[in-house]
C-alpha positions as CSV (number, residue, x, y, z in Angstrom):
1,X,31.3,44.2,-21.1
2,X,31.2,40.3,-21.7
3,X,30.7,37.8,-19.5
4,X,33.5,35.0,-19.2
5,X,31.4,31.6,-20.4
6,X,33.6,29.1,-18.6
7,X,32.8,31.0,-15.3
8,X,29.1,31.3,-16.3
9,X,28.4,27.7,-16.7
10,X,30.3,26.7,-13.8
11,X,28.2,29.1,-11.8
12,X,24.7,27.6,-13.3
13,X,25.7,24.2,-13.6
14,X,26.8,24.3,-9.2
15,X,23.5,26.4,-8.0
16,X,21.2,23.7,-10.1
17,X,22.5,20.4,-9.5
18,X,19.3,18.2,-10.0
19,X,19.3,19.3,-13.8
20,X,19.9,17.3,-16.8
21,X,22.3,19.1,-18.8
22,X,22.5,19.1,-22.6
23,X,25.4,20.9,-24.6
24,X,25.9,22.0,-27.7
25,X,28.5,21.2,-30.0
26,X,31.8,22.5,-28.7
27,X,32.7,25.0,-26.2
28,X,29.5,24.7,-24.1
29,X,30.4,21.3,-23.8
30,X,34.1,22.1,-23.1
31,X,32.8,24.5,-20.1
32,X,29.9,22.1,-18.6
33,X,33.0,19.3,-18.4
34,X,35.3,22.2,-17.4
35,X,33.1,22.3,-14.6
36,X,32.8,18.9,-13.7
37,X,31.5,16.1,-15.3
38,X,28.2,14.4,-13.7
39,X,25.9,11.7,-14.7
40,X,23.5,14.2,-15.6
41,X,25.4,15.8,-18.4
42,X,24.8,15.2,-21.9
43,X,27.2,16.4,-24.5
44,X,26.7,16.7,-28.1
45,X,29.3,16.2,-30.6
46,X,28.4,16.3,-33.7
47,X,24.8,17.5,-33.9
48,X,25.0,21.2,-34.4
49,X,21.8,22.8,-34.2
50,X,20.9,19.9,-31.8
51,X,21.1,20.7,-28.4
52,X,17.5,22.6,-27.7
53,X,15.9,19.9,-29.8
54,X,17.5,17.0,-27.0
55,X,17.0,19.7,-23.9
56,X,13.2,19.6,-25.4
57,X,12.8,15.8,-25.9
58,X,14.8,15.3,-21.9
59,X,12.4,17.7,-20.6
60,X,9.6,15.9,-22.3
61,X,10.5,12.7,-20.9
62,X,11.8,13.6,-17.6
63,X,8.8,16.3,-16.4
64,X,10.3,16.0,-12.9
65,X,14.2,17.1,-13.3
66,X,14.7,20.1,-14.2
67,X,16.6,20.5,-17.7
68,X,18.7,23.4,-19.4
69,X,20.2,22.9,-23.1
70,X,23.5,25.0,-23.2
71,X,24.5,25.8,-26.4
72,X,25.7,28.9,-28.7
73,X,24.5,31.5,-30.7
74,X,25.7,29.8,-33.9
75,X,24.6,26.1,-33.0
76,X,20.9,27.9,-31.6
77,X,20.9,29.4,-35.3
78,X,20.9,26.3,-36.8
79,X,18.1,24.7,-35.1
80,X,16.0,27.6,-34.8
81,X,12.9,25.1,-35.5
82,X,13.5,23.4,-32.0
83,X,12.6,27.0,-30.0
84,X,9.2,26.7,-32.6
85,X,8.5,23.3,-31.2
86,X,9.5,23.7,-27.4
87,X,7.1,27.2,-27.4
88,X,3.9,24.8,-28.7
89,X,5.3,21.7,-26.0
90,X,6.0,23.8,-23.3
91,X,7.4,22.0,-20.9
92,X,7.5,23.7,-17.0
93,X,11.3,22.4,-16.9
94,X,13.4,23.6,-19.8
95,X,15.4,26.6,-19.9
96,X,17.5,27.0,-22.7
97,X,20.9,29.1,-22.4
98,X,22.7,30.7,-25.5
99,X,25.8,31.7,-24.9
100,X,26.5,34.0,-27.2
101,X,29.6,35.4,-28.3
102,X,29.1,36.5,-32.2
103,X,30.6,34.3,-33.5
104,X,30.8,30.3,-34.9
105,X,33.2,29.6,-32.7
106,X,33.8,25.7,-33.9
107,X,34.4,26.8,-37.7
108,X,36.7,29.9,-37.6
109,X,35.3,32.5,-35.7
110,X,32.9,33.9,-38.4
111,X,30.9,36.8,-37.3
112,X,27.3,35.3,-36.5
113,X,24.0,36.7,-37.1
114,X,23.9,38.0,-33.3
115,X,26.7,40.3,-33.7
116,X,25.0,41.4,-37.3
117,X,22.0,42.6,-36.0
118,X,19.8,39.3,-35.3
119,X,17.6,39.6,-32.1
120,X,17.7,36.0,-30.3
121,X,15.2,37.2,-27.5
122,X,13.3,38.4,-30.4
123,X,13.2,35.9,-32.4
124,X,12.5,33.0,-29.0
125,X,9.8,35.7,-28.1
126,X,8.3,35.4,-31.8
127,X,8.0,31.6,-31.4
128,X,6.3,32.0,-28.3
129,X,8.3,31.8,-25.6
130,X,7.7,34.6,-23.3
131,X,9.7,34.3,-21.0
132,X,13.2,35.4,-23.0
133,X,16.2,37.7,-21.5
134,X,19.2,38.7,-22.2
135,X,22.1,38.2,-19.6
136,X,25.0,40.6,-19.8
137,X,26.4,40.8,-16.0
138,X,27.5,37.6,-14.3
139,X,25.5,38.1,-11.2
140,X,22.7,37.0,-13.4
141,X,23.0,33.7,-13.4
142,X,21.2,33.1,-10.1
143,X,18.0,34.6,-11.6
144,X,18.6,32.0,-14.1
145,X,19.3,29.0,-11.7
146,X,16.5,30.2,-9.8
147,X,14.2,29.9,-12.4
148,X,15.6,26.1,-13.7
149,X,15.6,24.8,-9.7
150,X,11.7,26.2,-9.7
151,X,10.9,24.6,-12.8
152,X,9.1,27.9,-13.6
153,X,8.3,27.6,-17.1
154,X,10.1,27.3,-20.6
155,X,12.7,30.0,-20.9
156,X,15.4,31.6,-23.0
157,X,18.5,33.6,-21.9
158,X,20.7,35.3,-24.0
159,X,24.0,35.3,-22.1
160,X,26.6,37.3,-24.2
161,X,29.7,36.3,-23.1
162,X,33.5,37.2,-24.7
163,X,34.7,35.7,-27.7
164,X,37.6,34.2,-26.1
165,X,39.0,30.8,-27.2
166,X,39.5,28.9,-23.9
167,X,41.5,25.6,-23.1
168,X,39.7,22.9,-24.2
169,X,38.7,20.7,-21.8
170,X,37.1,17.2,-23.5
171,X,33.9,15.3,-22.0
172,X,34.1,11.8,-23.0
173,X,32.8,10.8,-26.5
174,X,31.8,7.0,-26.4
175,X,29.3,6.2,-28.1
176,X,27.7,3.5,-26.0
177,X,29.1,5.2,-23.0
178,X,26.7,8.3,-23.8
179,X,23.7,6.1,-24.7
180,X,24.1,4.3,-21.2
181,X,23.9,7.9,-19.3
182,X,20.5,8.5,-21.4
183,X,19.0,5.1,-20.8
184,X,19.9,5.4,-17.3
185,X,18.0,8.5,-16.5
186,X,15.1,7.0,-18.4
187,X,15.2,4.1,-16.2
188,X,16.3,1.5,-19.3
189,X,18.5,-1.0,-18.7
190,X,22.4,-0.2,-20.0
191,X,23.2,-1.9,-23.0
């Protein structure tokens, strides 16, 4: 059984409204706006394999908010690095969510190296993150909001969720209009 994503990260994004939010390159950033956009929300476009290494840098800057990258499997697979890096940072306030459906969802629906065997907990657990689950009911999210709102330490879930193309629902994508939200919650003037 698969968990519907849109549903998921409306859940997680409600029950933890003081985090920053940073999304991978398309459908977690589809669901996070889905949900509702919020000045806290930070969605990446074009930077696949980006969105834990930006979670990790946020969380870096902002120790006090608590921040969750939510990407997918195939994005997290290309920046496999940036779950290296955030195990030797770690931060108390960065939980990074995969949502994982098999799949590269943005190029074609290719079969992903989840669904051919690859171990995501595994491999978060053999960079050193401890603290790595995988999610395959929807009532888990609260464990997982629990754990962002408490700022509990670095963490990984592995939500796998169906390979279903949803609506697409399209957070903004100015330039300068992003840049602002960033330099705002690092208390910078706008530019």
């Amino acid at each position: 059984m698969s968990i519907d994503r849109r549903a998921f990260v409306a859940a997680l994004v409600a029950q933890c409204p003081d985090a920053l939010v940073v999304t991978g390159l398309g459908s977690p950033s589809y669901d996070a706006f889905a949900a509702g956009d919020r000045p806290g929300n930070f969605y990446l476009w074009g930077a696949m394999g980006g969105a834990a290494a930006v979670a990790l840098g946020l969380a870096l800057a902002k120790p006090s908010r608590p921040v969750i990258a939510i990407t997918g499997d195939g994005e997290q697979l290309m920046g496999l690095g940036a779950l290296a890096t955030a195990a030797v940072q770690r931060p108390d306030n960065l939980t990074v969510v995969v949502l994982d459906n098999g799949h590269f969802g943005e190029t074609g629906m290719q079969r992903s190296h989840s669904s051919l065997g690859l171990n995501l907990v595994a491999v978060a657990k053999g960079c050193g993150i401890e603290d790595a689950v995988v999610v395959r009911e929807m009532d888990g999210v609260q464990a997982i909001a629990r754990r962002v709102n408490a700022k509990a330490g670095l963490a990984l879930a592995q939500v796998i969720v169906a390979a279903d193309e949803l609506p697409r629902a399209l957070p903004p994508r100015d330039g300068v209009y992003l840049k602002n939200r960033v330099r705002e919650h690092l208390g910078l003037a706008p530019l």
